[in-house]
MDAnalysis code that builds the backbone (N, CA, C; Angstrom):
import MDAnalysis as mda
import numpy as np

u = mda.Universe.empty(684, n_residues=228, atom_resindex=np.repeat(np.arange(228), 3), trajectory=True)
u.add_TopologyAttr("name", ["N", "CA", "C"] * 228)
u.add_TopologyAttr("resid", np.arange(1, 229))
u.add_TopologyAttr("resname", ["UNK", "UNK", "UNK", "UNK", "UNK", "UNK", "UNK", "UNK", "UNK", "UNK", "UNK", "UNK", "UNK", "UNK", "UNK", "UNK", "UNK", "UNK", "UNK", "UNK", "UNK", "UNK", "UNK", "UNK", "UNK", "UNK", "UNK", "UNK", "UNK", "UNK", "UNK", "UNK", "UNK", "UNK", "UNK", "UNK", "UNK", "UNK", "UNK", "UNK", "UNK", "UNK", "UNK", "UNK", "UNK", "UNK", "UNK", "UNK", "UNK", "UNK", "UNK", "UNK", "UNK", "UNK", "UNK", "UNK", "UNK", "UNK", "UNK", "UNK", "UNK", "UNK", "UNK", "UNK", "UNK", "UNK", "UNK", "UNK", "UNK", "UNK", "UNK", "UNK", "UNK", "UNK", "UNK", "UNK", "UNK", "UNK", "UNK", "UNK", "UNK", "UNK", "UNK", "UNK", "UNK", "UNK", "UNK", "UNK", "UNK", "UNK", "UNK", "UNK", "UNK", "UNK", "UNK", "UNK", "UNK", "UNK", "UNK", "UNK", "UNK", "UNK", "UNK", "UNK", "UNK", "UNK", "UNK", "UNK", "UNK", "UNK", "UNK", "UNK", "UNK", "UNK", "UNK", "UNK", "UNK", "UNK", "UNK", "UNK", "UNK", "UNK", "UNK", "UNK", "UNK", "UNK", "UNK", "UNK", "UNK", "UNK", "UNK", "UNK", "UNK", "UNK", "UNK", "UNK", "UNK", "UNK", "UNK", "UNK", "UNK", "UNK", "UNK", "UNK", "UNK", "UNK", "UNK", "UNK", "UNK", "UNK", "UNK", "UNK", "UNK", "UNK", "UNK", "UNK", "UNK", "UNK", "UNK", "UNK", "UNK", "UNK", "UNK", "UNK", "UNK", "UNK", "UNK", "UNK", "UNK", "UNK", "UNK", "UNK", "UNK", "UNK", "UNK", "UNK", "UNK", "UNK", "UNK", "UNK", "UNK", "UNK", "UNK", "UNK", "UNK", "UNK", "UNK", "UNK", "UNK", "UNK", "UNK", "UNK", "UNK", "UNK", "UNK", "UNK", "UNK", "UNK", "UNK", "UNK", "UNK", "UNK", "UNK", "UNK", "UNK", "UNK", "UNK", "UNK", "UNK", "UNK", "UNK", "UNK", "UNK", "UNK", "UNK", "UNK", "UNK", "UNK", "UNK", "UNK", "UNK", "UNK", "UNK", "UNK", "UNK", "UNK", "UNK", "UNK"])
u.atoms.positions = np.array([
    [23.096, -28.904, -60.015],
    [22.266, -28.032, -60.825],
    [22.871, -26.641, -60.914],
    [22.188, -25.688, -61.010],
    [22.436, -24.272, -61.214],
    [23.026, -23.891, -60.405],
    [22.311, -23.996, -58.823],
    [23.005, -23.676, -57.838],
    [24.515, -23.971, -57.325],
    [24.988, -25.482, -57.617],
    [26.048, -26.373, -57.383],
    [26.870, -25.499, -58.412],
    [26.543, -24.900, -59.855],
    [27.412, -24.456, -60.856],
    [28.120, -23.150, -60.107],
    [26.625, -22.211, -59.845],
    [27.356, -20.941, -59.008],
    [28.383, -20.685, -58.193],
    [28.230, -21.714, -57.183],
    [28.774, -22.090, -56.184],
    [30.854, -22.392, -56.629],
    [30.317, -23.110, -57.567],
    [31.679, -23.602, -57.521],
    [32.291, -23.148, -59.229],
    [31.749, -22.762, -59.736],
    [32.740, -22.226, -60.975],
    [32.330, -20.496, -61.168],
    [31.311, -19.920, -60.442],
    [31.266, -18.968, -60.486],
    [31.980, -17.986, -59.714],
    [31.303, -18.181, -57.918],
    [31.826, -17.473, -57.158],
    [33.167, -18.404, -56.197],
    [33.614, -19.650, -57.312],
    [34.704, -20.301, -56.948],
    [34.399, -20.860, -55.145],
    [33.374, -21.071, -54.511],
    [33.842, -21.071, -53.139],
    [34.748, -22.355, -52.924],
    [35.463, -22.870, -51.526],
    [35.887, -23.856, -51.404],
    [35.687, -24.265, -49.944],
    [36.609, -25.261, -49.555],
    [35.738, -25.653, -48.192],
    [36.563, -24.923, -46.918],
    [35.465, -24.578, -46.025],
    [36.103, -23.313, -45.023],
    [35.593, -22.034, -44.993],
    [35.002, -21.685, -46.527],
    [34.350, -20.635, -46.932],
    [32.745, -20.541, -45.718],
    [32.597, -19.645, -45.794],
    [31.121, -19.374, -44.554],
    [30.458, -18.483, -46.477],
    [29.287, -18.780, -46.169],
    [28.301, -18.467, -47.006],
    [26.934, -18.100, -45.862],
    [26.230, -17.393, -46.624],
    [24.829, -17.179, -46.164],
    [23.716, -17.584, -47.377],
    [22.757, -18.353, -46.386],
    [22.111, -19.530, -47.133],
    [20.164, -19.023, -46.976],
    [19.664, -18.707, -47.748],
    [18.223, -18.227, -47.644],
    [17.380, -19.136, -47.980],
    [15.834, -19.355, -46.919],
    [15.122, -20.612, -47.555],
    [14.357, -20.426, -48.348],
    [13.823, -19.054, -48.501],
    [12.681, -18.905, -49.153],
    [11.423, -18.154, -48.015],
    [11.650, -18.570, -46.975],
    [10.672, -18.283, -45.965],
    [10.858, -17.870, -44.975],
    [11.858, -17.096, -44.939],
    [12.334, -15.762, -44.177],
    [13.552, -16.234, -43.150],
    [14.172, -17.732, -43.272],
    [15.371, -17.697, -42.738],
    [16.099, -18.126, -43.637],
    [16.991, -17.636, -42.330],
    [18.779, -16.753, -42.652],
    [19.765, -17.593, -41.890],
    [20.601, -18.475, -42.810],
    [21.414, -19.491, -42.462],
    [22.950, -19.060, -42.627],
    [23.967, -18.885, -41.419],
    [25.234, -18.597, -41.785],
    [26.047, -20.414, -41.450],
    [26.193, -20.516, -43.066],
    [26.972, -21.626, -43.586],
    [28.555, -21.635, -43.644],
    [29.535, -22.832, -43.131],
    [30.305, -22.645, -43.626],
    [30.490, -24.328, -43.501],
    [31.248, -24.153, -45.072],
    [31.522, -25.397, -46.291],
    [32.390, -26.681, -45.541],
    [32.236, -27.411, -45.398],
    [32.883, -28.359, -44.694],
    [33.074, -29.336, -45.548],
    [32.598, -29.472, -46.585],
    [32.921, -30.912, -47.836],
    [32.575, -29.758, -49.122],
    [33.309, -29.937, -50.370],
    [32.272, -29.609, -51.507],
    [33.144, -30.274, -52.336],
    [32.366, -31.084, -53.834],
    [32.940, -31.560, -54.425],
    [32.823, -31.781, -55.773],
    [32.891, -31.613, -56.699],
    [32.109, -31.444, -58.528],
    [31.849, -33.009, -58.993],
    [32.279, -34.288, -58.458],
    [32.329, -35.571, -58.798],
    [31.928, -36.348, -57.653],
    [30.574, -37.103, -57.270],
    [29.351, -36.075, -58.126],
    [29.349, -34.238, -56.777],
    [28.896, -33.806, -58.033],
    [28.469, -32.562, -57.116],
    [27.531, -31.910, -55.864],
    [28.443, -32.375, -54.689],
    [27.792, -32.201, -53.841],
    [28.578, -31.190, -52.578],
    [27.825, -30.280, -52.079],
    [28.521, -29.104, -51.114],
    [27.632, -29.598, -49.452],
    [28.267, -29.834, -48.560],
    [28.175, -29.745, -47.315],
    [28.511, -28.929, -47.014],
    [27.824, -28.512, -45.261],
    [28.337, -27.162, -44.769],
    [27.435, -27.750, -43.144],
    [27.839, -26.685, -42.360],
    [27.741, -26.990, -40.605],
    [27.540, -25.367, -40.803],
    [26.019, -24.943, -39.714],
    [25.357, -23.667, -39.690],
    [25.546, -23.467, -38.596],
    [26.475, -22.389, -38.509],
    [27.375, -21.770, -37.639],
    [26.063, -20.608, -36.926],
    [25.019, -20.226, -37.430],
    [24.002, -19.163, -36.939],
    [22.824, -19.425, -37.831],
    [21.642, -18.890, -37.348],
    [20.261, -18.741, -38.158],
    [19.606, -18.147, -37.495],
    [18.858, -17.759, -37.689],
    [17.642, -16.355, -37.636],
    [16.923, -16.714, -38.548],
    [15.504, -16.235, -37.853],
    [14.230, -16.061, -38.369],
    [13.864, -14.652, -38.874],
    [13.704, -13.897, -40.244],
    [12.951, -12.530, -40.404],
    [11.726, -12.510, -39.962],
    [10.847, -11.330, -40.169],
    [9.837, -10.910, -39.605],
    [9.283, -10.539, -41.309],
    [8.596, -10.942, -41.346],
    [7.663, -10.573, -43.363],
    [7.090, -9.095, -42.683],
    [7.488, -8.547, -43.687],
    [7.053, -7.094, -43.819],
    [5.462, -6.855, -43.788],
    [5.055, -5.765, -42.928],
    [3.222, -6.119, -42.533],
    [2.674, -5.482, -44.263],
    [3.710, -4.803, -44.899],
    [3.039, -4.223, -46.438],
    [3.474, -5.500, -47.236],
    [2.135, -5.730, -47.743],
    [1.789, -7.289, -48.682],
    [0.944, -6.853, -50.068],
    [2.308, -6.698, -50.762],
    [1.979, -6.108, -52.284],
    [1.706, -7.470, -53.372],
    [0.257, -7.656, -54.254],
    [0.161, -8.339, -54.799],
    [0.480, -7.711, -56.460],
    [1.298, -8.423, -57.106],
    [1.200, -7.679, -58.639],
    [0.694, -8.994, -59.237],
    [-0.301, -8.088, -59.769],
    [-1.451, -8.929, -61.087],
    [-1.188, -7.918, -62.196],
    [-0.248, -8.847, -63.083],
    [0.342, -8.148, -64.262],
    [0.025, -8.753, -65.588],
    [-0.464, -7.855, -66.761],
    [-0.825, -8.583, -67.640],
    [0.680, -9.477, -68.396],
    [0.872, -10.032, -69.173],
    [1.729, -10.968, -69.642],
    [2.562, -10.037, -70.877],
    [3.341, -9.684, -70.645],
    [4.328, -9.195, -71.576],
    [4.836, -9.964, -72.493],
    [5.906, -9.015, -73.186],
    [6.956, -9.485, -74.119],
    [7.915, -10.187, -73.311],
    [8.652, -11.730, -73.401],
    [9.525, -12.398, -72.820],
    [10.454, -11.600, -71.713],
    [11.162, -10.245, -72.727],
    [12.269, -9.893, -72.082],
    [11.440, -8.978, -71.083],
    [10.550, -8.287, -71.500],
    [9.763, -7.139, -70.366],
    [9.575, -7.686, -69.214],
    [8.903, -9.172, -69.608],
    [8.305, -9.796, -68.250],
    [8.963, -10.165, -67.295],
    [10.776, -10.962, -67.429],
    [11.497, -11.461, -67.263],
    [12.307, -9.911, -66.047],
    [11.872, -8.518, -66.919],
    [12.481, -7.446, -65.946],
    [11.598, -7.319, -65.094],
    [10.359, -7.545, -65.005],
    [9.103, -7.158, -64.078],
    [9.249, -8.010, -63.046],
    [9.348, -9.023, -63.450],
    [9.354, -9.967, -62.155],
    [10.812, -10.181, -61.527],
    [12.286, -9.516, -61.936],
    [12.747, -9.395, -61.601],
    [13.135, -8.207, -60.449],
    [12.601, -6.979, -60.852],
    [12.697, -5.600, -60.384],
    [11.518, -5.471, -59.360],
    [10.500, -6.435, -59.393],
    [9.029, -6.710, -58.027],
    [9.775, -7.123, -57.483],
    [10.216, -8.497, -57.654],
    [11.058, -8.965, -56.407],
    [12.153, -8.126, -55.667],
    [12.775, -7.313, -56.305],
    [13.592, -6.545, -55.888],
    [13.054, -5.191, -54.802],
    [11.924, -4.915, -55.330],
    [11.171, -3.729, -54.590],
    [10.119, -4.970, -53.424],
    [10.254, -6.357, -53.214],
    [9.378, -6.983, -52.196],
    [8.165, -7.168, -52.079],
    [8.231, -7.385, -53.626],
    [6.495, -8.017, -54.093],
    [6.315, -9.077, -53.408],
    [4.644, -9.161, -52.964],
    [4.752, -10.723, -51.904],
    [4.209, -11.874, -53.009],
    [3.802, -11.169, -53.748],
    [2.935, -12.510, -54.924],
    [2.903, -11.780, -56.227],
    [3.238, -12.639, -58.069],
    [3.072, -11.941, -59.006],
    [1.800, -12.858, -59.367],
    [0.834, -12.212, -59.496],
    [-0.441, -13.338, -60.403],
    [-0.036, -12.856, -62.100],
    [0.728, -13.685, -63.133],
    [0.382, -13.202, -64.262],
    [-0.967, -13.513, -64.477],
    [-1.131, -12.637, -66.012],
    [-3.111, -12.589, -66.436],
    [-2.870, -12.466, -67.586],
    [-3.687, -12.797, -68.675],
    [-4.143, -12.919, -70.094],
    [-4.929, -11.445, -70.349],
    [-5.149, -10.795, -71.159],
    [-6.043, -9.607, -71.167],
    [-6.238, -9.269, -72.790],
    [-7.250, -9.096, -73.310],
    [-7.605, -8.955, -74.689],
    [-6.685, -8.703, -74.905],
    [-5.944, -7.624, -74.603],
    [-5.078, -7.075, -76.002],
    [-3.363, -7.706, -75.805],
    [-3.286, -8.746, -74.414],
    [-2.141, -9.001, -74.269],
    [-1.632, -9.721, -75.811],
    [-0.049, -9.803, -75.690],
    [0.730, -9.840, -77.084],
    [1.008, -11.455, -76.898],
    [1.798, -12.060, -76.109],
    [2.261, -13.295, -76.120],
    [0.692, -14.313, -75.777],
    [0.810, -15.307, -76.314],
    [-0.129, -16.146, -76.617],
    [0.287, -17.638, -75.394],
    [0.446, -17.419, -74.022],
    [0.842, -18.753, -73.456],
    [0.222, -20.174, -73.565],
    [0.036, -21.078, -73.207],
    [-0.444, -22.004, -72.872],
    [0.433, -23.661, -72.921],
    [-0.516, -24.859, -72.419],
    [0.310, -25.900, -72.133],
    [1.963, -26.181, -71.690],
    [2.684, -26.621, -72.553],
    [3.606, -26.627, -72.497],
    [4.894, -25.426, -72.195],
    [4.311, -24.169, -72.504],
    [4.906, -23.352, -72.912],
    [4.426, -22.655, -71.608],
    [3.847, -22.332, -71.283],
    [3.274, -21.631, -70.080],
    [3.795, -22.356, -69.012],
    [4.633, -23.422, -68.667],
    [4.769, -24.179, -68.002],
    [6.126, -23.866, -67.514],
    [6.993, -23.878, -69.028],
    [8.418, -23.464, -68.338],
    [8.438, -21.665, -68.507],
    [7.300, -21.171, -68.848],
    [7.780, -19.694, -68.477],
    [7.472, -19.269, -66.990],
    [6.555, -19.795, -66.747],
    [6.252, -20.020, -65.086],
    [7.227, -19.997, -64.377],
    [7.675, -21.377, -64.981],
    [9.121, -22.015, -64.174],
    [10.278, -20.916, -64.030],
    [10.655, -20.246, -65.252],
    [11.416, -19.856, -65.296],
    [11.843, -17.992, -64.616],
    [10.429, -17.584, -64.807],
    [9.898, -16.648, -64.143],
    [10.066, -16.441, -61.895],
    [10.444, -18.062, -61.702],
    [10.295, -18.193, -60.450],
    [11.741, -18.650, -60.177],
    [12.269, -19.011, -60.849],
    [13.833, -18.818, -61.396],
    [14.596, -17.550, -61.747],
    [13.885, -16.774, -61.932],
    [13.880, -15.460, -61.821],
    [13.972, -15.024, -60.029],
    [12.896, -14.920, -60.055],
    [12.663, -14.722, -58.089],
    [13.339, -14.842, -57.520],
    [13.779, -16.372, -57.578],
    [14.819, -16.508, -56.345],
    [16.184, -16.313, -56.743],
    [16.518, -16.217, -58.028],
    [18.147, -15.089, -57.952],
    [18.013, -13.995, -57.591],
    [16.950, -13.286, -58.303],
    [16.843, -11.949, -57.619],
    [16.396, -11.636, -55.888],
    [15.371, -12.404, -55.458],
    [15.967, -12.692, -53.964],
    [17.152, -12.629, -53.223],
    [18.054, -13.478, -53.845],
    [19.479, -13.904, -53.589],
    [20.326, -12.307, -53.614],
    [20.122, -11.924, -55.003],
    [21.279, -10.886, -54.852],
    [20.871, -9.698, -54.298],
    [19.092, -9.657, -53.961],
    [18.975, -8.108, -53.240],
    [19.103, -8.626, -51.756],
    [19.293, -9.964, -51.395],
    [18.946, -10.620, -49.817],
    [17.834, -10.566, -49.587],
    [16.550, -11.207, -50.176],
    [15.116, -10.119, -49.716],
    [15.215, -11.710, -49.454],
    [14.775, -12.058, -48.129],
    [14.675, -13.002, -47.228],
    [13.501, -14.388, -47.726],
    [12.522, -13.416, -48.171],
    [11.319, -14.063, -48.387],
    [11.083, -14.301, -50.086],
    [11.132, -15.335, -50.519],
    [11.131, -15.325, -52.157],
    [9.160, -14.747, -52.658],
    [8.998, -14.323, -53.193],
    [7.630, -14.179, -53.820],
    [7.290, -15.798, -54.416],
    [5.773, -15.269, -54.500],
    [4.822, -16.600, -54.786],
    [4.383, -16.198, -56.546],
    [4.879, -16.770, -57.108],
    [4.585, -16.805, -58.702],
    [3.591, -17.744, -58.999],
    [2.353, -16.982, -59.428],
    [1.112, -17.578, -59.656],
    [1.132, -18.703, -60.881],
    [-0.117, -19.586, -60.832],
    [-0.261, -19.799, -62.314],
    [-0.440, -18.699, -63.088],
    [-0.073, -19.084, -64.509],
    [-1.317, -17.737, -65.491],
    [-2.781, -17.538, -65.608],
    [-3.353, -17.106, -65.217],
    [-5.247, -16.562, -65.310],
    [-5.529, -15.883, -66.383],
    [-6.533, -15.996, -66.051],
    [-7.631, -15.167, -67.418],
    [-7.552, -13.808, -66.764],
    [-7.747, -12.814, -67.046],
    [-8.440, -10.929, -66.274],
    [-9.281, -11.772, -65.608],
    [-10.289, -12.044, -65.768],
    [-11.745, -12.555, -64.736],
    [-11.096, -13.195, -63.831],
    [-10.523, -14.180, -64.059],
    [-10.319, -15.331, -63.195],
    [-9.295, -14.471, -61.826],
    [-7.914, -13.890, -62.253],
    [-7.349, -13.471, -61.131],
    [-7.958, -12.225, -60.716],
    [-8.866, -11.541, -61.085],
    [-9.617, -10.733, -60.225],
    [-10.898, -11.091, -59.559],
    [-11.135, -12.366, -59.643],
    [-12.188, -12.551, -59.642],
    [-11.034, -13.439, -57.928],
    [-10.483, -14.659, -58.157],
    [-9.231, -14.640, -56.926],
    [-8.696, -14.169, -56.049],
    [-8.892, -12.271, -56.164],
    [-8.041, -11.996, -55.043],
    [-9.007, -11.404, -54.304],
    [-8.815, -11.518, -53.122],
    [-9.235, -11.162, -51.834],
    [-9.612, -9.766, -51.761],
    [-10.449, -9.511, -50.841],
    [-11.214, -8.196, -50.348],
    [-10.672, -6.708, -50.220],
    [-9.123, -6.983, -50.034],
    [-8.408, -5.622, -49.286],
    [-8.164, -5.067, -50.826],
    [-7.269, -4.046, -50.594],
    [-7.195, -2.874, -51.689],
    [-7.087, -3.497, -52.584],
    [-7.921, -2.642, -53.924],
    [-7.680, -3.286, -55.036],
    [-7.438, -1.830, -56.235],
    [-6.056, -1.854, -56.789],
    [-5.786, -0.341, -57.678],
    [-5.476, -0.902, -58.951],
    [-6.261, -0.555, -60.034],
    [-6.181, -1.007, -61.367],
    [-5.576, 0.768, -61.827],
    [-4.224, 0.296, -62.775],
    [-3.905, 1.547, -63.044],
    [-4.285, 1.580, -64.565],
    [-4.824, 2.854, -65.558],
    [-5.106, 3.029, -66.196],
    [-4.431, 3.933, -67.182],
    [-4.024, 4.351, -68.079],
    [-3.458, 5.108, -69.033],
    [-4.269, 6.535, -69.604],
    [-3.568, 7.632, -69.847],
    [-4.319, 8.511, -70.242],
    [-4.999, 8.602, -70.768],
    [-4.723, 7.948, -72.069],
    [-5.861, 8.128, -73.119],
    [-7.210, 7.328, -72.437],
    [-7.287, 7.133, -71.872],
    [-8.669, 5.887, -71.305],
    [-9.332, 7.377, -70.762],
    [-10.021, 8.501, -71.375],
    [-10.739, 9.539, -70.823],
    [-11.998, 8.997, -70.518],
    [-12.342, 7.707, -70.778],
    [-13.822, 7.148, -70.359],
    [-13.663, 7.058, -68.631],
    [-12.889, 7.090, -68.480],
    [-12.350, 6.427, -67.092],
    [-12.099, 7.297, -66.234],
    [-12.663, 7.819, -64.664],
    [-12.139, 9.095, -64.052],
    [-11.279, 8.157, -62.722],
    [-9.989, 8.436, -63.732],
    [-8.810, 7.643, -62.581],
    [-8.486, 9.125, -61.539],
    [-7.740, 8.119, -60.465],
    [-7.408, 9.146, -58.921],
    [-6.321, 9.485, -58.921],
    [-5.093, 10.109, -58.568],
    [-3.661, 10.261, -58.615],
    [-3.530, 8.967, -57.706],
    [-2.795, 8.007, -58.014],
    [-1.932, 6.973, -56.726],
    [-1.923, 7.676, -55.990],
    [-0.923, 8.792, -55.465],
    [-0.369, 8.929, -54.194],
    [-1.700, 9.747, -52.993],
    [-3.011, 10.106, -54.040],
    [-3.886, 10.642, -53.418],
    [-4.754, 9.663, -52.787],
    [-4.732, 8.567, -53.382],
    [-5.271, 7.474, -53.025],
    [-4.697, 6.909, -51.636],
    [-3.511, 6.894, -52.007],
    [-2.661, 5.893, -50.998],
    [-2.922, 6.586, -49.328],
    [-2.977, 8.138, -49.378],
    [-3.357, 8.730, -48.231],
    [-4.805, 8.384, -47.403],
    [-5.275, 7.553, -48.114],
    [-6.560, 7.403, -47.655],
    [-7.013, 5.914, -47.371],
    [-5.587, 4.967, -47.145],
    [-5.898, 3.753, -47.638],
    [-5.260, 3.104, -45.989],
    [-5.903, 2.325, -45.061],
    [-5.124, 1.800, -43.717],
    [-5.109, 0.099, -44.349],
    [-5.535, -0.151, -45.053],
    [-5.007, -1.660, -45.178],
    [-3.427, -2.232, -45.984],
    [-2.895, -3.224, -45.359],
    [-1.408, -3.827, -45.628],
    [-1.355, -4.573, -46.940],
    [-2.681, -5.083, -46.936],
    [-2.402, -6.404, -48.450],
    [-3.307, -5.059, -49.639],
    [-2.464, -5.185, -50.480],
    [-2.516, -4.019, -51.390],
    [-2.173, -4.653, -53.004],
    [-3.502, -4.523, -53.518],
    [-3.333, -5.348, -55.553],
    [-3.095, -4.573, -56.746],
    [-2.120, -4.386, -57.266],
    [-1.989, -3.660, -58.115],
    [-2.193, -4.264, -59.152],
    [-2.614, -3.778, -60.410],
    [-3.362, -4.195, -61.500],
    [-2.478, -3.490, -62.723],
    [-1.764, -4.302, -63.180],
    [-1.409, -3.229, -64.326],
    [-1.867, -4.185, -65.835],
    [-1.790, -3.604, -66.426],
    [-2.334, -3.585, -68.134],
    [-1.197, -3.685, -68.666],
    [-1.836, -4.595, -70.331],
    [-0.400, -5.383, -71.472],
    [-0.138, -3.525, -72.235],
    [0.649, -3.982, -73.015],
    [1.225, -2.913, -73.752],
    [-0.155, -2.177, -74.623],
    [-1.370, -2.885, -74.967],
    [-2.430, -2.640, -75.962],
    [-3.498, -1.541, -74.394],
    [-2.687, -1.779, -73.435],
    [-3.877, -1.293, -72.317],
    [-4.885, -1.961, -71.917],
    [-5.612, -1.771, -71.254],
    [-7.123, -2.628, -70.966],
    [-8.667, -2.509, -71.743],
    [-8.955, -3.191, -71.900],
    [-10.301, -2.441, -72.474],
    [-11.214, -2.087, -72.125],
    [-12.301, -1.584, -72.209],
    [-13.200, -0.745, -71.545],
    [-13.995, -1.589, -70.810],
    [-14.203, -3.064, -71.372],
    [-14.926, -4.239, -70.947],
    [-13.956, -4.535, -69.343],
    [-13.059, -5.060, -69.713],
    [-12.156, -4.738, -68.569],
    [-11.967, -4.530, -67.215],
    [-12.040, -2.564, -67.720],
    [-11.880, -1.715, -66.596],
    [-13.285, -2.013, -65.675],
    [-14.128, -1.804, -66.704],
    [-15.917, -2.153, -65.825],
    [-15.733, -3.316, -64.802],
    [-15.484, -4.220, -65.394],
    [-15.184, -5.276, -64.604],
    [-14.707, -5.381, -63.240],
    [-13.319, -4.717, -63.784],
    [-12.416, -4.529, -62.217],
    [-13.521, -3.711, -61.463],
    [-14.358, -2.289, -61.617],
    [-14.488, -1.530, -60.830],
    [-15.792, -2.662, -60.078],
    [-16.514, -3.106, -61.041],
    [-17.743, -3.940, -60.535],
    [-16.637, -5.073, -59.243],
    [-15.504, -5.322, -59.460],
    [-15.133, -5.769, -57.985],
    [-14.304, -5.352, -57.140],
    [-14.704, -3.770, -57.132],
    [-14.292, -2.529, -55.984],
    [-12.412, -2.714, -56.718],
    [-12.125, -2.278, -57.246],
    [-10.781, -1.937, -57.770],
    [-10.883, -0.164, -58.472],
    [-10.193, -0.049, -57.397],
    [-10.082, 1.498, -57.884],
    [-9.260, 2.478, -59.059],
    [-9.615, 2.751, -60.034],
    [-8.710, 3.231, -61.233],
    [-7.928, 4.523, -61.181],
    [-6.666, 3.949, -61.038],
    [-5.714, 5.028, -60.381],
    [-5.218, 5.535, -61.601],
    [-3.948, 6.776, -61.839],
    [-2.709, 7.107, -62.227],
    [-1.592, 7.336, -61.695],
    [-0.806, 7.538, -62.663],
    [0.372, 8.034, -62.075],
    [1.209, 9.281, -62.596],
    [0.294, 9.805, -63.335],
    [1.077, 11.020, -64.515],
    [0.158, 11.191, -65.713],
    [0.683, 11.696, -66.432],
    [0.328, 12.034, -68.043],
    [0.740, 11.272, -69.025],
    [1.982, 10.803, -68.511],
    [2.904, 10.369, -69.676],
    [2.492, 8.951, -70.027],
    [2.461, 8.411, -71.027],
    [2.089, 7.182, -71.044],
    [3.528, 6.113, -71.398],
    [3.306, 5.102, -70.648],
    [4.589, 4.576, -70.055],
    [4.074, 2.545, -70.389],
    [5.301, 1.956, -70.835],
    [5.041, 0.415, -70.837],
    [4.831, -0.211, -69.717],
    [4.418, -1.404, -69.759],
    [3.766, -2.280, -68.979],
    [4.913, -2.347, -68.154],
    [5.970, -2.559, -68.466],
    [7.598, -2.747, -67.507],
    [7.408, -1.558, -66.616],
    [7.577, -0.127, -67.233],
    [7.615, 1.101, -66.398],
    [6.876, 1.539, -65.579],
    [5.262, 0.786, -65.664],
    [4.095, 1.319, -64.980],
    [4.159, 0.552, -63.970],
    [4.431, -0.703, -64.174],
    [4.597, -1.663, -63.015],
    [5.674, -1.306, -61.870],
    [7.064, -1.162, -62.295],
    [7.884, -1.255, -61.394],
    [7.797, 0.754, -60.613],
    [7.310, 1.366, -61.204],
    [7.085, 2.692, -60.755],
    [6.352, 2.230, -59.387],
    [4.535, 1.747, -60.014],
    [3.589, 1.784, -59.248],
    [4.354, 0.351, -57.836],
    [4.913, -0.270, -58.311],
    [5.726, -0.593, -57.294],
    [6.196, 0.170, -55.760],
    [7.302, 1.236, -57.060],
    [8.225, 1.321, -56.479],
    [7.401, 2.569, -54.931],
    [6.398, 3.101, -55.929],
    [5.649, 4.465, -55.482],
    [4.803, 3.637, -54.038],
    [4.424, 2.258, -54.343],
    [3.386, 1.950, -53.105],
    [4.519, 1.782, -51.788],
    [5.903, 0.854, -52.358],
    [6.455, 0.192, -51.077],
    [7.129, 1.829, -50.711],
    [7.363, 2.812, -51.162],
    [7.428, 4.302, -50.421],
    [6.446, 4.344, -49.248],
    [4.955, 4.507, -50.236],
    [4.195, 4.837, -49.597],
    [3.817, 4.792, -48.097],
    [3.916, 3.254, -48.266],
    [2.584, 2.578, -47.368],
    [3.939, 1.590, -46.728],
    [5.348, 1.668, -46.783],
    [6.312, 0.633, -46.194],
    [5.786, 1.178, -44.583],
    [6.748, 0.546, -43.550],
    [6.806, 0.492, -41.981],
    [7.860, 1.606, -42.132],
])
C-alpha cells in the first residue's frame, strides 16, 4: 500500500536500514530492515528498542465545523501537528460542503490519512481520533463535562465573548473543547445552544479570520497555554 510505496520508492530504504516505527498509541519502535521486497511487497524488520510515551495530561478536543476540501485537509493536518487528541467534524447551518453517505465516508477516511502522515513527520507519538461527522447538536450534545470554548467572530455583537487567554487563566481542567465555526460563522440559534450546554464564547482579536486560521491559532494559543 502507501506505506510499502514510501518506504521503498520514496525514502528508497533497503535492508540493514534501522527505521523508527510509530503505532498510533504512543509506542516507539527502533526497526531495522532485515528482508524487504516489491514482488510481492513485503518489508521485515527485528526491533532493536521500544518505548512506551506518556500522552500529554492537556487533552484538546477540536469540534470543527466542515470546511472547504483543501481548508479542512490543512486543519486537520496543522491539529495534529499542534497535538490535537480528537477532531469531531460538525455540520452547522451555514457550513458550505454538503457531506453524506458515500462521500462522507472516504473524506473521513482520508482526513485520518491525513493524521497519521502528519503524526509521522512531526513524530507526535499518539495519532488523533477522527470522529464521525455530526450534526452542531449532536457533537455538542457528545462531549463530555470539562471545558467547553465556542469561539465567536466579531461581528456576532449579540454575543458578550471573553478574550481566550483571559479565560484560559481561570481554567484547572486538562480535557479542553474547542468549538470553531464554518466560514458563514454560527448562528445565533447555535451560539444559544452551545451556551445552554455551559460552552463559553470566547475571542481572539478583532480581526476576523477563516475557519483554517481561527482553528489552528485557537490551537496553537491553548497548547501554549495550558501545555505541562
Amino acid at each position: 500500500g502507501s506505506e510499502f510505496h514510501h518506504l521503498t520508492n520514496v525514502v528508497r530504504l533497503k535492508k540493514g536500514d534501522e527505521i523508527t516505527v510509530l503505532d498510533g498509541e504512543g509506542g516507539i519502535y527502533d526497526v531495522i530492515l532485515t528482508d524487504i521486497s516489491k514482488k510481492p511487497p513485503i518489508a521485515i524488520g527485528e526491533i532493536k528498542s521500544w518505548k512506551q510515551a506518556q500522552r500529554p495530561s492537556l487533552e484538546i478536543t477540536l469540534v470543527q465545523a466542515i470546511a472547504k476540501p483543501d481548508s479542512m485537509d490543512m486543519i486537520v493536518q496543522k491539529a495534529t501537528e499542534l497535538g490535537v487528541y480528537k477532531i469531531v467534524p460538525m455540520t452547522c447551518q451555514h457550513s458550505v460542503p454538503n457531506l453524506s453517505g458515500v462521500r462522507s465516508k472516504r473524506r473521513i477516511e482520508r482526513w485520518r490519512q491525513i493524521a497519521i502522515s502528519a503524526s509521522k513527520q512531526s513524530k507526535r507519538p499518539f495519532f488523533p481520533l477522527i470522529d464521525d461527522i455530526k450534526s452542531f447538536q449532536s457533537a455538542l450534545d457528545d462531549l463530555n463535562i470539562e471545558v467547553r470554548l465556542i469561539f465567536v467572530a466579531p461581528s456576532m455583537n449579540y454575543v458578550s465573548a471573553k478574550r481566550l487567554k483571559d479565560v484560559l487563566k481561570k481554567i484547572n481542567g486538562k480535557k479542553i473543547h474547542i468549538i470553531i465555526g464554518p466560514e458563514g460563522d454560527f448562528t445565533k440559534t447555535e451560539i444559544d445552544y452551545a451556551i445552554s450546554k455551559n460552552a463559553i464564547p470566547v475571542s481572539i482579536g478583532e480581526n476576523i479570520l477563516r475557519t483554517e486560521t481561527a482553528s489552528i491559532s485557537a490551537l496553537a494559543i491553548v497548547s501554549y497555554e495550558m501545555g505541562d
